[in-house]
C-alpha positions in Angstrom: 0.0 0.0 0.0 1.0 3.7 -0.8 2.3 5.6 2.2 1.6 9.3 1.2 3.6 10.2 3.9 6.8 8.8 2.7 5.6 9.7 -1.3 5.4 13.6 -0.1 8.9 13.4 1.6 10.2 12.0 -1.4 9.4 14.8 -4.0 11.7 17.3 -4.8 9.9 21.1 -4.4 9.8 23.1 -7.3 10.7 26.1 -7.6 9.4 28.9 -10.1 12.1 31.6 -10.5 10.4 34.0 -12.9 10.5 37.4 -12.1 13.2 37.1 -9.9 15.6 39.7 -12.0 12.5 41.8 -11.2 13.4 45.2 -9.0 10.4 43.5 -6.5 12.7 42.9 -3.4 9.5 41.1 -1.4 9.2 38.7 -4.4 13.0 38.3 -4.2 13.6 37.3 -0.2 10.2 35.1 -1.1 12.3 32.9 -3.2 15.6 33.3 -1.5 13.5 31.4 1.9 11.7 29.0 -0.6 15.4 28.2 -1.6 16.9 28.2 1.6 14.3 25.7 3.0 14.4 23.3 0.0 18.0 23.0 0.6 17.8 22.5 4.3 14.6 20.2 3.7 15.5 18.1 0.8 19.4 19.5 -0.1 18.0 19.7 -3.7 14.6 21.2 -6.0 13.9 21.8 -9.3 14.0 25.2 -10.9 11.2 26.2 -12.9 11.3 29.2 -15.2 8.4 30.9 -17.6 9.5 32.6 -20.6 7.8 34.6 -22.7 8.9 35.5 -26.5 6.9 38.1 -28.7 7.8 38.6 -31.6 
């Protein structure tokens, strides 16, 4: 049977980066804790980045 316990501690956080070149210092430290505590959680996450191209 599947422990969902153990399946949640086992998944890697994701992390969505865009608009961190942004001048939005709250967004900034946001991801600068959501980084910290992935790497103190897991020691490793997934970055995730949206980019948009008009042409």
């Amino acid at each position: 049977m599947l422990n969902k316990d153990k399946l949640k501690d086992s998944v890697l956080p994701i992390i969505d980066i865009t608009g961190y070149a942004t001048a939005d210092l709250k967004l900034q430290k946001q991801l600068a804790c959501k980084i910290k505590q992935a790497c103190s959680d897991k020691g490793f996450f997934i970055l995730s980045v949206t980019v948009l191209m008009i042409s």
